[in-house]
VOGU-3710 file (C-alpha; in Angstrom, 3 decimals, decimal comma):
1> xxxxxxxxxx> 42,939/113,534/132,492  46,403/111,736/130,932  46,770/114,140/128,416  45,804/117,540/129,929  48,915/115,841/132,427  50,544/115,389/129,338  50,594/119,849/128,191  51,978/120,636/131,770  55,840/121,728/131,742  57,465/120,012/134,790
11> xxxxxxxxxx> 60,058/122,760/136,290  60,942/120,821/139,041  64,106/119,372/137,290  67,675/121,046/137,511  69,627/118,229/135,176  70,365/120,156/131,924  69,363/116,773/129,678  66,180/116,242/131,872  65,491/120,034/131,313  65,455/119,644/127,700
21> xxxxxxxxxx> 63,631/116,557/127,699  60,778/117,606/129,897  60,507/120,639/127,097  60,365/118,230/124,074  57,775/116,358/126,021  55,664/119,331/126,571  55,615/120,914/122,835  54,587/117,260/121,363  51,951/117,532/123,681  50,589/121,046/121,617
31> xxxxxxxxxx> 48,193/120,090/118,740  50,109/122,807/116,743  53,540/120,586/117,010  53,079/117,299/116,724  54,379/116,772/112,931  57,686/118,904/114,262  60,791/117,143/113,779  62,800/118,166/117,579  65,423/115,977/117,123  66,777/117,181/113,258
41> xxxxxxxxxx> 64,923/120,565/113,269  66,254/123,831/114,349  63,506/123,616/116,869  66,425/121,309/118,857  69,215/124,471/118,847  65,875/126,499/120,158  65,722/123,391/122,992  69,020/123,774/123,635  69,361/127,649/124,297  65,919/127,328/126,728
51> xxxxxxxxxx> 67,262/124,297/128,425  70,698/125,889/129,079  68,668/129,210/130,252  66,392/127,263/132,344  69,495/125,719/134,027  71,546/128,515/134,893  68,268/129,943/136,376  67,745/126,837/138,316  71,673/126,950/139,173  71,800/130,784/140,209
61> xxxxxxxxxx> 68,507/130,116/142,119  69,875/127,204/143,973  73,287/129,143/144,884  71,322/132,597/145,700  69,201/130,363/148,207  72,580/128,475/150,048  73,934/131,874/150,100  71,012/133,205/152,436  72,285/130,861/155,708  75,305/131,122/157,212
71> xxxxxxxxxx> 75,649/126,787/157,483  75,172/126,470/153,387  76,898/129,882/152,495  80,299/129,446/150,239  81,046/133,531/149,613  82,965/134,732/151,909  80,949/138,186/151,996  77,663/136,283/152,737  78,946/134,574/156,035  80,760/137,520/157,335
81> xxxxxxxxxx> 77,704/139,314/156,513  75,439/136,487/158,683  78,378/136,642/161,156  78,140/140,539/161,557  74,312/139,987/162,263  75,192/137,808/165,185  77,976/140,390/166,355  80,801/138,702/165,535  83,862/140,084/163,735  85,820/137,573/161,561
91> xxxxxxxxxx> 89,466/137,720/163,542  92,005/139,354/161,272  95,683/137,927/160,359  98,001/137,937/163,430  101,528/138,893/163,387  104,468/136,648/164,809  105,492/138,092/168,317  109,353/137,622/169,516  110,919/138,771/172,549  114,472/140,588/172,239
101> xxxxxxxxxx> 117,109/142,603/174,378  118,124/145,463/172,665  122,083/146,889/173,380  122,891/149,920/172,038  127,048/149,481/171,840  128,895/153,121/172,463  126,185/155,102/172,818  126,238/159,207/172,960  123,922/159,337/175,831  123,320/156,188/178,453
111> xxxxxxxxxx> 119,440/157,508/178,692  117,402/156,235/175,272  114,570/155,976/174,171  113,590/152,920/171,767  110,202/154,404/170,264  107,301/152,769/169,281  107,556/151,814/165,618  111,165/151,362/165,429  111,390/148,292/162,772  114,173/144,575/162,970
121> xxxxxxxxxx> 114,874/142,198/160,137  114,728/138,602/160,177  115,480/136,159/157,317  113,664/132,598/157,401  114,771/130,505/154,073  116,039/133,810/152,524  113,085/135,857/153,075  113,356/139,384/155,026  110,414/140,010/156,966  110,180/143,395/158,975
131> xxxxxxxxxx> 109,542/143,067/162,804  107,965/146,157/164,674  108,366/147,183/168,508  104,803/147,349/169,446  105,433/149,888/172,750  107,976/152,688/173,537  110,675/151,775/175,989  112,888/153,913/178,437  116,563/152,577/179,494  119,415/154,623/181,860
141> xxxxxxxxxx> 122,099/152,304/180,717  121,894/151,576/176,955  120,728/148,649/177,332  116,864/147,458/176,587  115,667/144,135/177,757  112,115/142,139/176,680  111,647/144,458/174,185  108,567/143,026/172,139  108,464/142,949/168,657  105,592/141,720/166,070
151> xxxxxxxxxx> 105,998/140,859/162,438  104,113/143,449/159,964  105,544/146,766/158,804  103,589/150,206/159,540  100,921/151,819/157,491  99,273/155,152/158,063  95,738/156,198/156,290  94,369/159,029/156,296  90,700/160,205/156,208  88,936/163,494/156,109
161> xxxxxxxxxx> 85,396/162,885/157,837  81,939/164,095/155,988  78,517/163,865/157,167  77,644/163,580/153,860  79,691/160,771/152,629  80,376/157,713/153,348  80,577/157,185/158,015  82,667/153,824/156,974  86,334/153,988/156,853  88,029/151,459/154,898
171> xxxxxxxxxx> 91,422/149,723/155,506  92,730/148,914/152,773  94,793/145,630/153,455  93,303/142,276/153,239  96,147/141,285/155,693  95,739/143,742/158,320  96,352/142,890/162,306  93,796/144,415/163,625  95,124/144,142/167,210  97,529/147,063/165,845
181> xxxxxxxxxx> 94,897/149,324/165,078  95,521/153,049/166,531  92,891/155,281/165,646  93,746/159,104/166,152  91,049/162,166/165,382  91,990/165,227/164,818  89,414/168,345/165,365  91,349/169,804/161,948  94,170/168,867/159,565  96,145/171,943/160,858
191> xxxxxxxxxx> 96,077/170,787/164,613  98,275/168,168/166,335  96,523/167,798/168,913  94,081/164,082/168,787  91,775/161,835/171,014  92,650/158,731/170,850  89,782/155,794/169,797  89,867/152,575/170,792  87,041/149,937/169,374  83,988/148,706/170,941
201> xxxxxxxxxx> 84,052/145,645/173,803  81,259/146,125/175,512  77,955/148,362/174,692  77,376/149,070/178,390  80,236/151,109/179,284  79,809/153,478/176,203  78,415/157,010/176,980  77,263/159,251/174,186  80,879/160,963/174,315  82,807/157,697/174,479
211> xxxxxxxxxx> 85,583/157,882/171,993  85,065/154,426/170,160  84,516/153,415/167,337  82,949/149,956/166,095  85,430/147,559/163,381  83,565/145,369/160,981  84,603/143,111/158,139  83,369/144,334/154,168  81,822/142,149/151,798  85,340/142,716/149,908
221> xxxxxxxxxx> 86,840/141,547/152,657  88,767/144,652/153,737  88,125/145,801/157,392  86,494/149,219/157,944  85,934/151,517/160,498  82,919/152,828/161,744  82,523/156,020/164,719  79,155/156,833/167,178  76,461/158,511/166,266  76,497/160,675/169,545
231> xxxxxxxxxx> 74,030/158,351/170,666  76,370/155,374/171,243  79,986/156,975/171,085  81,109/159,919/170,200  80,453/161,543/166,803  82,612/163,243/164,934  81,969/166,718/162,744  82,470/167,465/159,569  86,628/168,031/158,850  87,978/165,441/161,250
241> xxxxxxxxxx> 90,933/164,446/160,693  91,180/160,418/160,859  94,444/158,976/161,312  94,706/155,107/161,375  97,931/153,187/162,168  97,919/149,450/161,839  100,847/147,006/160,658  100,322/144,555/157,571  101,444/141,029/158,453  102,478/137,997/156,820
251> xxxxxxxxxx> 100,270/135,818/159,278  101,790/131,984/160,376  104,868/132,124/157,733  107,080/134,360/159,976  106,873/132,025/163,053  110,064/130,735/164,255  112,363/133,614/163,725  115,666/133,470/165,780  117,828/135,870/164,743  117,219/139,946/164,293
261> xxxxxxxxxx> 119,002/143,182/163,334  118,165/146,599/163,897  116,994/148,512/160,991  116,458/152,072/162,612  118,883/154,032/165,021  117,847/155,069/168,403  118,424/158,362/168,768  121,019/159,381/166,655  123,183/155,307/167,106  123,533/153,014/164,812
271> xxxxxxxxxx> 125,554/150,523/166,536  123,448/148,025/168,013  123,131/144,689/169,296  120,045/142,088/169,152  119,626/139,076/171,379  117,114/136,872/171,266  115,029/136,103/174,222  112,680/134,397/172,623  111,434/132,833/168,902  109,083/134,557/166,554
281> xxxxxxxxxx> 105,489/132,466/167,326  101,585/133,108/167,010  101,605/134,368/163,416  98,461/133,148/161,989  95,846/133,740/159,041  93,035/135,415/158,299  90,490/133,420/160,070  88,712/131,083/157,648  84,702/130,972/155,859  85,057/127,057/158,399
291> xxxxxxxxxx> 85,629/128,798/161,394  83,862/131,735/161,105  80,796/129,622/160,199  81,735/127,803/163,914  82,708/130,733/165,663  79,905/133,039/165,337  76,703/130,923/166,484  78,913/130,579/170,202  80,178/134,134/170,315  76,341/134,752/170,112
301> xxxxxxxxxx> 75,225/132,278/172,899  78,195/133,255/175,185  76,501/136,969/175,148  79,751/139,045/175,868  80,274/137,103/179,051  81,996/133,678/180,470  80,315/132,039/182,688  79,367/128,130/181,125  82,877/125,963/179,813  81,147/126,895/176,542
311> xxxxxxxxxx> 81,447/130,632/176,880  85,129/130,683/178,181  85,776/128,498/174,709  83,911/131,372/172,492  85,026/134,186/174,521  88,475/133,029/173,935  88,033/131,723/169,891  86,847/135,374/169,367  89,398/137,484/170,455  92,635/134,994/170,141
321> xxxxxxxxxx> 93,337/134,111/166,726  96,456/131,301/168,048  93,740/128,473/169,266  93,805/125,622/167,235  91,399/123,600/169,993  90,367/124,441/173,108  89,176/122,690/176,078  87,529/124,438/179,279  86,562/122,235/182,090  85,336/123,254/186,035
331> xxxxxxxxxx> 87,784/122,770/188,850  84,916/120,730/190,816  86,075/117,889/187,651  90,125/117,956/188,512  91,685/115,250/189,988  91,624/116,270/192,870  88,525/118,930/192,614  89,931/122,632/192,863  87,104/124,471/193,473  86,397/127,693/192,639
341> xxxxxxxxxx> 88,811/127,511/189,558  87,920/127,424/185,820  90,557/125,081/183,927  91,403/125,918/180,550  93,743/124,165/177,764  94,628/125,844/174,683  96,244/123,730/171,614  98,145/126,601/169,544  97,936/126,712/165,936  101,878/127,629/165,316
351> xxxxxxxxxx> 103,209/125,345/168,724  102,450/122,684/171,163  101,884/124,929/174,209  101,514/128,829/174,493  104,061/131,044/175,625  103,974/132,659/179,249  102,902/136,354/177,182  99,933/134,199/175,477  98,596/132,823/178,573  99,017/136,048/180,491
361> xxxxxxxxxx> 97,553/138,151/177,805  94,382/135,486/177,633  93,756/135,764/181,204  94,145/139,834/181,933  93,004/140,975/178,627  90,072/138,330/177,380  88,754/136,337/180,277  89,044/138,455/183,640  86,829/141,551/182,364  83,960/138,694/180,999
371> xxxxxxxxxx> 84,228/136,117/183,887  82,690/135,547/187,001  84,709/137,769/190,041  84,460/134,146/192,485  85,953/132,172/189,797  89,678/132,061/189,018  90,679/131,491/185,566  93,828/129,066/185,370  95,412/128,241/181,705  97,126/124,539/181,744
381> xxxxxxxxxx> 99,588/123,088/179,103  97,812/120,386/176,815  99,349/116,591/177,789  100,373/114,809/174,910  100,462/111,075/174,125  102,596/110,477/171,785  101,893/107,348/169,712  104,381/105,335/167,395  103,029/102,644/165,155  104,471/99,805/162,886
391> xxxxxxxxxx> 102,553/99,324/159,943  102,726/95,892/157,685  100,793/95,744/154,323  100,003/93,216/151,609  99,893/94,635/147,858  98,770/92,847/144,807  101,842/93,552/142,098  99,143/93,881/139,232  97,171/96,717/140,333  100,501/98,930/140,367
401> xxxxxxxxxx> 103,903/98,986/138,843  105,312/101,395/141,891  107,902/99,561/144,030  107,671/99,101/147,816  109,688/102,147/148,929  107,384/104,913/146,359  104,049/103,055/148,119  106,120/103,260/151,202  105,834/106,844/151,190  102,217/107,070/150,185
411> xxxxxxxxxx> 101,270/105,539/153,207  103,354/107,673/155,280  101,694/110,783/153,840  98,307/109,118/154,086  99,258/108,604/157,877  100,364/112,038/158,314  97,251/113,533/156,637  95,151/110,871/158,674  96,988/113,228/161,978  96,939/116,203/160,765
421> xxxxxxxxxx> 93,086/115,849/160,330  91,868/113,789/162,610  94,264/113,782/165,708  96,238/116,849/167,128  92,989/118,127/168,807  90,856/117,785/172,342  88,767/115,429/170,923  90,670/113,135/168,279  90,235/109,654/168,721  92,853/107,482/167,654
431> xxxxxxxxxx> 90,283/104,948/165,542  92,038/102,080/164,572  89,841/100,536/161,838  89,825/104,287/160,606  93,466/104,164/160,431  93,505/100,655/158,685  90,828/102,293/155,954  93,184/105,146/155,819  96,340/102,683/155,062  94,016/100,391/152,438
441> xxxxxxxxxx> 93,163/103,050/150,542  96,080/105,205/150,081  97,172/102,963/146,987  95,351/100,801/144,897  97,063/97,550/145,335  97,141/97,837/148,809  95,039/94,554/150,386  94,996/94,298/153,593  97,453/96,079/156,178  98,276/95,398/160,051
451> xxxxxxxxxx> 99,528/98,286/162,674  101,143/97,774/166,056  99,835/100,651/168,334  102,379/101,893/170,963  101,408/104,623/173,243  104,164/107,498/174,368  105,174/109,719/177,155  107,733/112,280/177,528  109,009/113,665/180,644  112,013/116,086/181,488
461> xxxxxxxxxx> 113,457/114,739/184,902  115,889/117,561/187,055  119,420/116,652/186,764  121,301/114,602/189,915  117,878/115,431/191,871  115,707/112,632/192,873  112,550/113,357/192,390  109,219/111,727/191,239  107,373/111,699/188,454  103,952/110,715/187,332
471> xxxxxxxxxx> 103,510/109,596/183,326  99,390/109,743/182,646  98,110/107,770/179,701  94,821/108,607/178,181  94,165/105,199/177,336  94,649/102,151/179,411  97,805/100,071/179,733  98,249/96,345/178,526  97,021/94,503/181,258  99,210/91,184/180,635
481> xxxxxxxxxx> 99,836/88,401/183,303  103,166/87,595/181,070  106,445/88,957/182,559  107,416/90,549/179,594  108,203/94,187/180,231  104,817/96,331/179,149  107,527/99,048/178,415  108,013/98,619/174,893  110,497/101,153/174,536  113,247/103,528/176,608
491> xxxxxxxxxx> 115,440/106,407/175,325  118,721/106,198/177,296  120,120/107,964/180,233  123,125/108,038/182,342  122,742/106,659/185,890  125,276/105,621/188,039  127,785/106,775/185,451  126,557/103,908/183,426  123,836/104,151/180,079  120,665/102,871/181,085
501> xxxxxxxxxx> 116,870/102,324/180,460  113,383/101,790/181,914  111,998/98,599/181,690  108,922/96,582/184,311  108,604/92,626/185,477  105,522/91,320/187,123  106,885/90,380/190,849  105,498/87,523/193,012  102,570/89,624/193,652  101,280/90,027/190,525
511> xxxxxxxxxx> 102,319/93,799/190,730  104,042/95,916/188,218  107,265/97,208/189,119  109,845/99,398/187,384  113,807/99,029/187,363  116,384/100,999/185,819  118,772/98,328/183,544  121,737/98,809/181,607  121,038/99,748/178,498  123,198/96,592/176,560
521> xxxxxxxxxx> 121,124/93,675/176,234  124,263/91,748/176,166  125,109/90,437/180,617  121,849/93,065/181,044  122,424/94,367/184,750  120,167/95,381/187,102  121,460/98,980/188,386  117,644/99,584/190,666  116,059/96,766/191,606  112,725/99,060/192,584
531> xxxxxxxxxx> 112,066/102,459/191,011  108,362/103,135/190,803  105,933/101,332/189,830  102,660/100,851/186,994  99,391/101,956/188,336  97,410/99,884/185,658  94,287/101,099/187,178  94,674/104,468/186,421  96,651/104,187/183,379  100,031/105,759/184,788
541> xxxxxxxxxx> 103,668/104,960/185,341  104,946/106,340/188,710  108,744/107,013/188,881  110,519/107,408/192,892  113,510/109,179/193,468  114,569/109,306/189,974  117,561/111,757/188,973  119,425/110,581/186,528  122,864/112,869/185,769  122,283/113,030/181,952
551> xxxxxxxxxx> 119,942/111,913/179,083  120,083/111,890/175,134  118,171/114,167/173,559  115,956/116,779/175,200  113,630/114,405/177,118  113,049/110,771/178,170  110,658/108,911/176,107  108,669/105,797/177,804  106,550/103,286/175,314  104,127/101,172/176,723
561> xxxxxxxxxx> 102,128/98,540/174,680  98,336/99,690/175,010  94,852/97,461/176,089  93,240/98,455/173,288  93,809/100,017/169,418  91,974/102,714/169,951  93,320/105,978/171,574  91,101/108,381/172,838  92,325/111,557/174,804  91,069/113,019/178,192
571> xxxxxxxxxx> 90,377/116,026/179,234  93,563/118,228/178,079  95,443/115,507/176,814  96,033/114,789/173,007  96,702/111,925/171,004  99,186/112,370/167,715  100,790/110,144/165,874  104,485/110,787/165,680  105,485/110,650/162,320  109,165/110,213/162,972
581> xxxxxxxxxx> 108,154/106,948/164,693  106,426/105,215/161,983  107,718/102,193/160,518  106,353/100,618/157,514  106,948/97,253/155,905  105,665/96,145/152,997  104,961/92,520/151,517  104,154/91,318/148,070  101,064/89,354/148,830  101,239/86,292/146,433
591> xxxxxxxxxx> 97,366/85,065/147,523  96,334/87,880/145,677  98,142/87,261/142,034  96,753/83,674/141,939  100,418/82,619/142,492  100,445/78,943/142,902  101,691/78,459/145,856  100,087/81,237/148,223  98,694/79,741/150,280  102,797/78,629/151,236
601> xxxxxxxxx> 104,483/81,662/151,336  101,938/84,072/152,777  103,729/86,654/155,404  101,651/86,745/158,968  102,307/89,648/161,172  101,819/88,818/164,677  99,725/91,283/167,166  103,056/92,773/168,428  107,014/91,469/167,621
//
C-alpha cells in the first residue's frame, strides 16, 4: 500500500522547492528511474523547467480565483466589474469648486452675459490650473456676484452612432468629472438642433422615450456611455450625432485656491476684475479599488432609497465623492430627541467641515428625492476634540547611532501616521497602549516611552457680548478631589482690558467652578470670581456671560487633563491628535547599556508635570 502511495504526484503544493521535490520523489518511485542521477543529471534542468511551470500554473490559478470576488480582487477592472453587477458606479475624480464675483471694469454695455464655459487661472506653488464657470450668468450692471467656478478645463467628443458597432461610448480621460457630463444628440451632423441626455437615477421614472442614457466604468478604467434600447430609454438611429462635454480635473491638488484671473472676455471686454468669495475646496480622486470594494455591497442594500442610518450613509458615499467618514444617526437619539429629523455628519476629505454649497447640494440633490417625505434631513458640523500629548522615551545608545533630535522626528511622523490612520474619523479611538506600540516601535532603540494625554476644545466666543457657551468632551474629565485646576491649559484673551485665562478650583462644596485670571502667574489676580462651571458628569465645561473684547489667534483653546488614556469619540465628534501640540523628550536610558550605575540615574516621568 506504501509504495503504490509512494508513485502518486502530490499537486497540492504551491512552494517552487516543494514542487520540485514532490517531482523527484515521484520519478524514483518509477521502476524505469531509479539508477537516474536527479541531482547531477540533466534530468534536474528538466525538474527545474516543470517545477517553475507547475508554479506559475499554481500562481496564475491562485490569482485568477481571488480575482473572481470582489473582497479578494486586486485588478482594478475585476472589482469595478463585481461593483457594476451590484449597480454601483465607481465615483469619478471631482474638481475643486470656488466661489467668485466677477467685475467687468468699463464695460461697452452694462447688460452681460458671463457664459457657461468661460475659463480663470489660479497658481498654487507655481502651478496654473484652469477653473471653469459651471452655469451661464445674466448681470444689468457689469458686475457678477457668486459666480461658481470648478477646476478642470473643457473637452468635447464626438461620436457618430451605428447599430452595428459598438452602443458604448467611450470617454477617453481617466480623470474625467463625471458630474460635468453634458450629453447632446443630434438627429444628423448637419442639424443644430439636440435633445439633451441626462444619466440614469432611478429605473422607475424612465419611459421607453426617456432621453437617458446609463454611465459605467471600463475594465481600462475609462468611463463610457451607454443609451436605451427603446425599451428602457430612448434609442437612438443610425447617424446620431453624439456630442459629449465634460471637464478633465486635477482631483484634491487644486484645493485651496485664493486668487483668480480671467482668461476669456465677456462679450467683447477684457478688463476684468476677480474677487474671491470663497477658496477652491472638494477636489478629490478617483475613488479607490478600498472604497469601491466598501461602497458597493451598501449602495446595494440601501436599494436606491434612504430610509435605515445605513442607507442615508451609502446613498450619500455614492453620489458625493468629498466624504471622508460619515455618521447618520435618528433625531429620537439627540440630546434632547428631535423627532422626526434624520441627523447627519459628514467628515470632508479636503476640510474639517463642508461648505454651505456642499451641504445644500447633499440635501436637495442626493437625499430629498431617496428619503422618507415625514423625515427631515438635517446636515451637522463634526465636533472635534482636539488632543495634545507629551511624549517621554528611553533609548538604548547601542542599537542606533542617530541623536535625540533625528529619533525626535521619527516619532513625530510615527505619531502623525498613527492620526492620519487611525484617528480623524467617526469611529477612531484614541488607544493608548496602541499609541505607546506606535512610539516603541518607530526606532529600534526605543525602550520604553510615557505620554501625557490632554484633551482639547475650541470655541469662537462673540466679541463684547456675553453669552454662554457649552465645551462637550467625548471622553470624561479628570475627576480629582485636589484643587489643582483640571484646566491644563488656556490661550489668552483680553477681558477687562487686561490679558487673561481660564482656569477651575474645587470650592467648599466639592464643586467645580471656573474663573477668569490674569494671565501672569506672577501677583495672579482674580478678574471673575464665578464664570461657569465643570459639569463632570457629562463631560462639559459651561461658560456664563462670557464676552471677552479680544483673543489671540482665531479661537480660544481650553485643555483639560482627561479620566482616562483612552479617547473615544461620540456620535459626530472626532478625536485627532494635534500635531502642532506634540512635545517629545527623549532620555538616554543607561539601565539598558549595562551602565554601572543605572539603577542611579534612571529618568522617571511622572503621570502628568
Amino acid at each position: 500500500m506504501s509504495q503504490r502511495l509512494n508513485k502518486q504526484l502530490n499537486v497540492s503544493e504551491l512552494d517552487f522547492d516543494q514542487i520540485k521535490n514532490n517531482l523527484k520523489t515521484f520519478l524514483k518511485s518509477q521502476d524505469t528511474l531509479q539508477d537516474y542521477d536527479f541531482e547531477g543529471s540533466a534530468v534536474s534542468t528538466l525538474l527545474d523547467v516543470m517545477a517553475y511551470v507547475t508554479h506559475y500554473n499554481a500562481v496564475n490559478a491562485n490569482i485568477g480565483i481571488n480575482e473572481t470576488f470582489l473582497e479578494t480582487a486586486q485588478n482594478r477592472g475585476s472589482v469595478v466589474g463585481h461593483a457594476r453587477q451590484l449597480g454601483y458606479i465607481p465615483k469619478s475624480a471631482t474638481g475643486a469648486i470656488a466661489n467668485v464675483s466677477v467685475q467687468v471694469n468699463n464695460p461697452n454695455n452694462n447688460t452681460l452675459t458671463l457664459r457657461k464655459g468661460h475659463r480663470f487661472k489660479s497658481v498654487i506653488d507655481n502651478v496654473s490650473y484652469i477653473f471653469t464657470a459651471t452655469k451661464s450668468y445674466e448681470t444689468n450692471n457689469a458686475f457678477f456676484s457668486n459666480v461658481e467656478i470648478k477646476q478642470g478645463e473643457s473637452k468635447i467628443v464626438e461620436y457618430i452612432f451605428d447599430v452595428n458597432t459598438s452602443e458604448k461610448f467611450i470617454i477617453p480621460d481617466v480623470n474625467v468629472d463625471t458630474s460635468t457630463l453634458d450629453v447632446k444628440v443630434y438627429e444628423n451632423t448637419s442639424t443644430d438642433s439636440y435633445t439633451s441626455f441626462t444619466q440614469v437615477k432611478n429605473l422607475n421614472d424612465i419611459t421607453d422615450d426617456t432621453p437617458v442614457y446609463f454611465l459605467s466604468e471600463s475594465f481600462e478604467g475609462f468611463y463610457e456611455i451607454k443609451f436605451g434600447d427603446g425599451f428602457v430609454g430612448r434609442s437612438l438611429i443610425n447617424g446620431n450625432k453624439i456630442e459629449i462635454n465634460y471637464l478633465v480635473t486635477q482631483g484634491s491638488i487644486a484645493n485651496n485656491a485664493a486668487g483668480f484671473t480671467s482668461l476669456d472676455r465677456i462679450e467683447g471686454n477684457d478688463n476684468i476684475s476677480v474677487i474671491t468669495n470663497s477658496i477652491s475646496s472638494g477636489g478629490t480622486a478617483k475613488e479607490s479599488i478600498k472604497s469601491i470594494k466598501y461602497n458597493a455591497p451598501l449602495t446595494f442594500a440601501a436599494q436606491n432609497r434612504a430610509v435605515t442610518p445605513s442607507d442615508y450613509k451609502s446613498v450619500i458615499l455614492e453620489n458625493f465623492n468629498n466624504a471622508n467618514s460619515i455618521v447618520v444617526w435618528g433625531g429620537e437619539n439627540s440630546d434632547p430627541p428631535e423627532y422626526g429629523k434624520v441627523f447627519i455628519s459628514i467628515i470632508p476629505k479636503t476640510s474639517e467641515t463642508l461648505s454651505i454649497d456642499e451641504k445644500q447640494n447633499i440635501i436637495d440633490n442626493i437625499i430629498k428625492p431617496k428619503s422618507v417625505l415625514s423625515i427631515t434631513p438635517e446636515i451637522v458640523d463634526p465636533e472635534y476634540t482636539y488632543v495634545a500629548l507629551e511624549v517621554f522615551y528611553n533609548r538604548n545608545t547601542k542599537e542606533s547611532s542617530l541623536d535625540l533630535g533625528e529619533v525626535n522626528n521619527i516619532v513625530k511622523n510615527s505619531i502623525i501616521d498613527y492620526n492620519d490612520n487611525q484617528l480623524k474619523k467617526f469611529d477612531g479611538v484614541l488607544r493608548y497602549s496602541t499609541l505607546l506600540n506606535t512610539i516603541d516601535t518607530s526606532e529600534k532603540s526605543i525602550v520604553n516611552s510615557t505620554v501625557r494625554v490632554y484633551l482639547k476644545k475650541r470655541f469662537v466666543p462673540i466679541i463684547n457680548q456675553n453669552s454662554k457657551y457649552e465645551l462637550v468632551f467625548s471622553s470624561p474629565i479628570y475627576k480629582s478631589e485636589f484643587k489643582n485646576s483640571l484646566i491644563y491649559d488656556s490661550t489668552q484673551f483680553t477681558y477687562n482690558n487686561r490679558e487673561c485665562i481660564i482656569e477651575d478650583y474645587l470650592n467648599d462644596f466639592g464643586e467645580r467652578l471656573i474663573r477668569i485670571v490674569t494671565a501672569s502667574d506672577i501677583n495672579k489676580e482674580i478678574i471673575v470670581e464665578n464664570a461657569g462651571f465643570i459639569d463632570l458628569n457629562n463631560n462639559k465645561i459651561v461658560l456664563n456671560n462670557f464676552g471677552p473684547s479680544s483673543f489671540d489667534g482665531e479661537y480660544i483653546e481650553l485643555s483639560v487633563i482627561p479620566d482616562s488614556n483612552d479617547v473615544a469619540p461620540k456620535r459626530n465628534n472626532i478625536v485627532v491628535i494635534d500635531d502642532q501640540d506634540v512635545s517629545i523628550i527623549g532620555y538616554n536610558d543607561p539601565t539598558s547599556t549595562g551602565s554601572m550605575f543605572s539603577n542611579i540615574n534612571y529618568d522617571f516621568v511622572s503621570r502628568h508635570g
